[in-house]
Chimera marker file (.cmm) of the C-alpha trace (Angstrom):
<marker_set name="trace">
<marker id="1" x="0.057" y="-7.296" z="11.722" r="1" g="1" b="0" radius="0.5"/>
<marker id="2" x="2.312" y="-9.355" z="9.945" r="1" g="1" b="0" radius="0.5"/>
<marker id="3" x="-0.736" y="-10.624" z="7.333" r="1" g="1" b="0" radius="0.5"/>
<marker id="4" x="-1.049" y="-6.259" z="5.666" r="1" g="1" b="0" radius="0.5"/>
<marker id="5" x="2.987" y="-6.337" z="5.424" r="1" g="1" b="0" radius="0.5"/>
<marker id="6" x="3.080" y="-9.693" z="3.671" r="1" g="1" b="0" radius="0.5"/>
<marker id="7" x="0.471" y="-8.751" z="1.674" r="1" g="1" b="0" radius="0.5"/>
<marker id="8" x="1.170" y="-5.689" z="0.473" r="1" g="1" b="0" radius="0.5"/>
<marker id="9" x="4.835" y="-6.277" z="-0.261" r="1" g="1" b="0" radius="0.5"/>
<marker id="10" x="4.321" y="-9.742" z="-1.898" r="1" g="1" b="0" radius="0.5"/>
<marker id="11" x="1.772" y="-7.685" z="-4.448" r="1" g="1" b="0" radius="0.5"/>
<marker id="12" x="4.174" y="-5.203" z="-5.458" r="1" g="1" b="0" radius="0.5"/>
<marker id="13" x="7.088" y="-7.533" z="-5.471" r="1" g="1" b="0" radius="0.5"/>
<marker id="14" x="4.761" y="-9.858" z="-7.593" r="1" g="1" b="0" radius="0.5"/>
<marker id="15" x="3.321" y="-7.014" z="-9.857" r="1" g="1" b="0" radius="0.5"/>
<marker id="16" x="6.316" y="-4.816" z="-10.404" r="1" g="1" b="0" radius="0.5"/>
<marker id="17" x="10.059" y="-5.921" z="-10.150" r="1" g="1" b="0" radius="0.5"/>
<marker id="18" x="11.531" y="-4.799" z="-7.309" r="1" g="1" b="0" radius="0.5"/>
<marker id="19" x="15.673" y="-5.005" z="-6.982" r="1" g="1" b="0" radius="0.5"/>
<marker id="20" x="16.621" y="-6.800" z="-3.669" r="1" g="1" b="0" radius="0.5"/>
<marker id="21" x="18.625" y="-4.495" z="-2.467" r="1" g="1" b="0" radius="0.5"/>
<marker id="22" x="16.316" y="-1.941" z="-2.447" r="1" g="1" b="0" radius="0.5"/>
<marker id="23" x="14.776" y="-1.238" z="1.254" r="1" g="1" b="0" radius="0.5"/>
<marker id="24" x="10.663" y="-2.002" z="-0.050" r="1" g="1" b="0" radius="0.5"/>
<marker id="25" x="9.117" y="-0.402" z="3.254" r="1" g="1" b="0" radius="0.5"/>
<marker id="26" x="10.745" y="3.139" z="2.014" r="1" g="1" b="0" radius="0.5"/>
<marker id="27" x="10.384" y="2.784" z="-1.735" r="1" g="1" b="0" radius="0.5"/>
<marker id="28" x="7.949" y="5.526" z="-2.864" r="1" g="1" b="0" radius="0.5"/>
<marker id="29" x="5.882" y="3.475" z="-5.459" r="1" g="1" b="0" radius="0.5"/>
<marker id="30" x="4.811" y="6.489" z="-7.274" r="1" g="1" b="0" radius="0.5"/>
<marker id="31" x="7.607" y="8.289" z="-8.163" r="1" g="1" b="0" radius="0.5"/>
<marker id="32" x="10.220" y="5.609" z="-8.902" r="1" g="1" b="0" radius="0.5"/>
<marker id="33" x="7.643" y="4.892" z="-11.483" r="1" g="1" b="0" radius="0.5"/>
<marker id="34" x="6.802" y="1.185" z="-10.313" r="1" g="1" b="0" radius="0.5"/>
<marker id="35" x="3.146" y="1.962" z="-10.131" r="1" g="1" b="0" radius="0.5"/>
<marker id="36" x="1.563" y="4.597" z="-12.155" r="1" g="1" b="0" radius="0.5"/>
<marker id="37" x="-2.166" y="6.195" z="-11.890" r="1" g="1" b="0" radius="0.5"/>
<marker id="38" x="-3.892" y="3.385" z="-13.377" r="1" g="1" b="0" radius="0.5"/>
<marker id="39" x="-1.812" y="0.853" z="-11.444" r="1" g="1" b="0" radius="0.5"/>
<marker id="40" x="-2.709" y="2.574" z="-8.221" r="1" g="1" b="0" radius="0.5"/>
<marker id="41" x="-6.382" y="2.775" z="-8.705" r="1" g="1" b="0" radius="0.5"/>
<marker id="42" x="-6.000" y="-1.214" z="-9.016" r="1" g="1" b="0" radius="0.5"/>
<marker id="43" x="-3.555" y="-1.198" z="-6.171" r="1" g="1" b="0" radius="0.5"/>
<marker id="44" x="-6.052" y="0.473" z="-3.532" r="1" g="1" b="0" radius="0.5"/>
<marker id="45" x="-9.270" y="-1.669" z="-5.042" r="1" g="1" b="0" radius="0.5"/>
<marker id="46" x="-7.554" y="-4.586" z="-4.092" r="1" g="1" b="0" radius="0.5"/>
<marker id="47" x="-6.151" y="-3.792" z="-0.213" r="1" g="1" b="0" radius="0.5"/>
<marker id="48" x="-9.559" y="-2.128" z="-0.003" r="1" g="1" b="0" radius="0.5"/>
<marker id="49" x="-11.057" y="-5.705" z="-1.068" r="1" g="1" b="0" radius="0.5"/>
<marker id="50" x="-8.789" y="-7.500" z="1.184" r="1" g="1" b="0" radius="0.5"/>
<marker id="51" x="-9.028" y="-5.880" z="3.997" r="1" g="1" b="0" radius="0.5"/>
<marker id="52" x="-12.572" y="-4.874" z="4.345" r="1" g="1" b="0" radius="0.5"/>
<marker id="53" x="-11.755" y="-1.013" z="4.697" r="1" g="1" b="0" radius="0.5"/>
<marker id="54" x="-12.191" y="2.082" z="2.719" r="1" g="1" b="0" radius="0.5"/>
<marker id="55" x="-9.589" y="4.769" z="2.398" r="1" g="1" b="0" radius="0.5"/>
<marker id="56" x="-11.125" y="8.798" z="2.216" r="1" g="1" b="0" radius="0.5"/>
<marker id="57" x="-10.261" y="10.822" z="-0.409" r="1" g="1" b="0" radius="0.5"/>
<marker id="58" x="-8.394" y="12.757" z="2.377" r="1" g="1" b="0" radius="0.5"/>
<marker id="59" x="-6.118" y="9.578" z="3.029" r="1" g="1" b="0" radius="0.5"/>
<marker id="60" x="-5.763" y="9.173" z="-1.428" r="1" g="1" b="0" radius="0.5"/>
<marker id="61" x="-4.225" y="13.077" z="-1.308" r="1" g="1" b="0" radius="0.5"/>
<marker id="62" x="-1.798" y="12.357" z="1.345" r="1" g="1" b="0" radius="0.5"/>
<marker id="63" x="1.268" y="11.586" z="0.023" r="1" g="1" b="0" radius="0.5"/>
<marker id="64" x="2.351" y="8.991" z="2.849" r="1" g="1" b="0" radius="0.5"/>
<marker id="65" x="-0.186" y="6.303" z="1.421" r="1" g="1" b="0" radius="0.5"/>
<marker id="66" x="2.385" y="6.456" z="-1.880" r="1" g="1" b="0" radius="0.5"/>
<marker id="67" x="5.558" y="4.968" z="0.507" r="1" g="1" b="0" radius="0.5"/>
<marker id="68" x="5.088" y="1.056" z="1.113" r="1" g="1" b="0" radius="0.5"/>
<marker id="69" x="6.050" y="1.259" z="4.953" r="1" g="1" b="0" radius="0.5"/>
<marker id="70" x="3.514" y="4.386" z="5.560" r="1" g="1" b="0" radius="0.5"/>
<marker id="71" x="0.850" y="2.484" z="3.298" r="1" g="1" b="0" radius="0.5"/>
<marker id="72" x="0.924" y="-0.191" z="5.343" r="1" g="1" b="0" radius="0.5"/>
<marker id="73" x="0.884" y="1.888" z="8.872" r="1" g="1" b="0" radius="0.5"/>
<marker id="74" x="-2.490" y="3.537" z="7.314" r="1" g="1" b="0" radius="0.5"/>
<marker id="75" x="-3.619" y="-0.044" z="6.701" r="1" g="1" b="0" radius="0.5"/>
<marker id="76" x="-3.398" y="-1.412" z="10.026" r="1" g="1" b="0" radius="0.5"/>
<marker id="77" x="-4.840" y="1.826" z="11.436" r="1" g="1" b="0" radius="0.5"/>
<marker id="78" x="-7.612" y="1.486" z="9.853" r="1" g="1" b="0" radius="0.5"/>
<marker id="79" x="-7.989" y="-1.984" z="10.752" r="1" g="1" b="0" radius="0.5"/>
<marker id="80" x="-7.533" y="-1.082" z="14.071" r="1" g="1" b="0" radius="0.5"/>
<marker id="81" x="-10.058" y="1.320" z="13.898" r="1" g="1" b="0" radius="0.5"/>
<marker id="82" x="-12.816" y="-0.924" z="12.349" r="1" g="1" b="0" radius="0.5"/>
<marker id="83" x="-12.543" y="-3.983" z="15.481" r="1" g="1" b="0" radius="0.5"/>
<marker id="84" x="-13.034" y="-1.248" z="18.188" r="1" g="1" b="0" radius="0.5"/>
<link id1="1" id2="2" r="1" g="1" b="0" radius="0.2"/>
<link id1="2" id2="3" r="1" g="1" b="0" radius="0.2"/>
<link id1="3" id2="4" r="1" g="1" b="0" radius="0.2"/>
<link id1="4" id2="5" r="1" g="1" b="0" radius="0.2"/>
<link id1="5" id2="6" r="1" g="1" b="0" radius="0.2"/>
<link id1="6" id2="7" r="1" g="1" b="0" radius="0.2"/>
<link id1="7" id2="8" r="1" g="1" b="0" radius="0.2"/>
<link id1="8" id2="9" r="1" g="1" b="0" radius="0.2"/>
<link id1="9" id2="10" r="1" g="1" b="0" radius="0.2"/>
<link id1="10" id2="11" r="1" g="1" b="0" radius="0.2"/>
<link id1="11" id2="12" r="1" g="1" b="0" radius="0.2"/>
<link id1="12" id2="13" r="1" g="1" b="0" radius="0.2"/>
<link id1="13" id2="14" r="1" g="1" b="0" radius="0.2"/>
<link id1="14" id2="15" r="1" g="1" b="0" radius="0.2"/>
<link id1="15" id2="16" r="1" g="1" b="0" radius="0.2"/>
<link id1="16" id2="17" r="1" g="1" b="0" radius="0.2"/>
<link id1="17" id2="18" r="1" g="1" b="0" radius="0.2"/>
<link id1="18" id2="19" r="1" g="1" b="0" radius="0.2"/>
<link id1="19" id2="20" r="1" g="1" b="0" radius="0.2"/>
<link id1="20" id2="21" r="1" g="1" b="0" radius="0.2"/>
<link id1="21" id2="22" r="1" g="1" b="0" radius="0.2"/>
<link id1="22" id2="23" r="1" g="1" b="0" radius="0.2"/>
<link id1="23" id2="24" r="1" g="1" b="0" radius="0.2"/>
<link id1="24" id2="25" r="1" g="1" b="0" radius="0.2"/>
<link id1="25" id2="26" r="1" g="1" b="0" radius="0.2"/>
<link id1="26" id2="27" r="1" g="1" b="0" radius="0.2"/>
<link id1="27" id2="28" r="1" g="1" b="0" radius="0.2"/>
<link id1="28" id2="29" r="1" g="1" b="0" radius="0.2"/>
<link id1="29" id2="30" r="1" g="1" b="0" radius="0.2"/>
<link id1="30" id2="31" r="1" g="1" b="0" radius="0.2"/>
<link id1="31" id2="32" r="1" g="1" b="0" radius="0.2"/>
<link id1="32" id2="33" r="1" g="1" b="0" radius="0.2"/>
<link id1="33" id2="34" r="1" g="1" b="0" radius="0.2"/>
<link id1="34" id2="35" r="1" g="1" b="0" radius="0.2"/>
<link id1="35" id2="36" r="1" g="1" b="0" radius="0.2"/>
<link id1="36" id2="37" r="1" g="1" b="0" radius="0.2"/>
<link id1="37" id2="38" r="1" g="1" b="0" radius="0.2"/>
<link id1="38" id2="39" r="1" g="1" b="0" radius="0.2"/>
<link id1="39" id2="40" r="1" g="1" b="0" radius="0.2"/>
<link id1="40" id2="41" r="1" g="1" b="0" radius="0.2"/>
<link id1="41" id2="42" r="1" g="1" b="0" radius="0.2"/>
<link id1="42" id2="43" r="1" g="1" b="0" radius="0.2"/>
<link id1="43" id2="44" r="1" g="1" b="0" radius="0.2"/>
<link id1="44" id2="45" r="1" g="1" b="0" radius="0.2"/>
<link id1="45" id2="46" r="1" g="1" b="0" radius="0.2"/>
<link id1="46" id2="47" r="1" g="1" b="0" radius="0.2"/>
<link id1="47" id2="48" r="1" g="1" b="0" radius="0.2"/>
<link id1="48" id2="49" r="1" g="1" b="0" radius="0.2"/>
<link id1="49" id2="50" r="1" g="1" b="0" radius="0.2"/>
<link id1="50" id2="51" r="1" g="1" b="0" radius="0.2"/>
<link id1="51" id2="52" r="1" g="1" b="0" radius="0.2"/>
<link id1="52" id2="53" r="1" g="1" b="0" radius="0.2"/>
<link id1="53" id2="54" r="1" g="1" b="0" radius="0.2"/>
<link id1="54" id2="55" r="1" g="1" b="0" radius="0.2"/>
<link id1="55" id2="56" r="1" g="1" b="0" radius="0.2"/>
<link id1="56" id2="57" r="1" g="1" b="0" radius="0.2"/>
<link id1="57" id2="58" r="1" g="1" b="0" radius="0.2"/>
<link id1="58" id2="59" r="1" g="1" b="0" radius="0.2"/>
<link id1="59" id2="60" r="1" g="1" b="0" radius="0.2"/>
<link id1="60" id2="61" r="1" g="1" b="0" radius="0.2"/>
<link id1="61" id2="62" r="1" g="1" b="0" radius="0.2"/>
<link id1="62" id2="63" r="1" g="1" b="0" radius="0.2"/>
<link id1="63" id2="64" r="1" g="1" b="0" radius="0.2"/>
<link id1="64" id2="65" r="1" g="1" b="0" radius="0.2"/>
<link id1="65" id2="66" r="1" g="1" b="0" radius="0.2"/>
<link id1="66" id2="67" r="1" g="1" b="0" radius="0.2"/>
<link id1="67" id2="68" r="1" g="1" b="0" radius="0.2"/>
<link id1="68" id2="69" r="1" g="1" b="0" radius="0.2"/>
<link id1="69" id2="70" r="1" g="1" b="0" radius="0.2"/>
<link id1="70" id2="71" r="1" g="1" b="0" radius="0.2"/>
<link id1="71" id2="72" r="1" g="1" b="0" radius="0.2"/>
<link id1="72" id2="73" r="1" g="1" b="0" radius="0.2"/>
<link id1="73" id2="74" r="1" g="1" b="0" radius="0.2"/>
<link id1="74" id2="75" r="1" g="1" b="0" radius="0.2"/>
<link id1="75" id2="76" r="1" g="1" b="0" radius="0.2"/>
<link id1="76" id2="77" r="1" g="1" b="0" radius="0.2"/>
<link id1="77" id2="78" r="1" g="1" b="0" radius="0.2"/>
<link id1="78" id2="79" r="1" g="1" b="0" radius="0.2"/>
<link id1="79" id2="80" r="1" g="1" b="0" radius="0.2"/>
<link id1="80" id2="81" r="1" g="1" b="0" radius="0.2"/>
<link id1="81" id2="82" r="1" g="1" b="0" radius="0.2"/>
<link id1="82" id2="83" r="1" g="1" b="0" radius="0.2"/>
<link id1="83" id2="84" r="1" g="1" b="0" radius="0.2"/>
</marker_set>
């Protein structure tokens, strides 16, 4: 699902400035301080708006949905989940 990767790297690299070298699908958002708790509320409205889904609180505790690659592995789950 090439559409949630584009999307939700082209937001952060749009919203935040990311260095080039830095491998995005392993940067943890959160604590390199790109996104903070405000930013993330706004982060998740908008994949949440995108993508027709809703994540549990569960799923917003787990600290996986703060790394870009393991965000974006929950996404497509979920997507998976809602065409069965």
């Amino acid at each position: 699902m090439e559409k949630v990767r584009d999307f939700v790297t082209e937001y952060i690299q749009r919203e935040y400035t990311i260095s080039e070298q830095m491998d995005i699908m392993e940067l943890n958002y959160i604590e390199t301080g790109y996104i903070d708790s405000l930013g993330l509320v706004q982060f998740i409205a908008t994949i949440e708006d995108e993508f027709a889904i809703e994540f549990t609180e569960d799923e917003l505790e787990n600290p996986d949905i703060k790394v870009v690659g393991k965000l974006i592995h929950l996404i497509e789950k979920k997507i998976d989940g809602r065409e069965m």
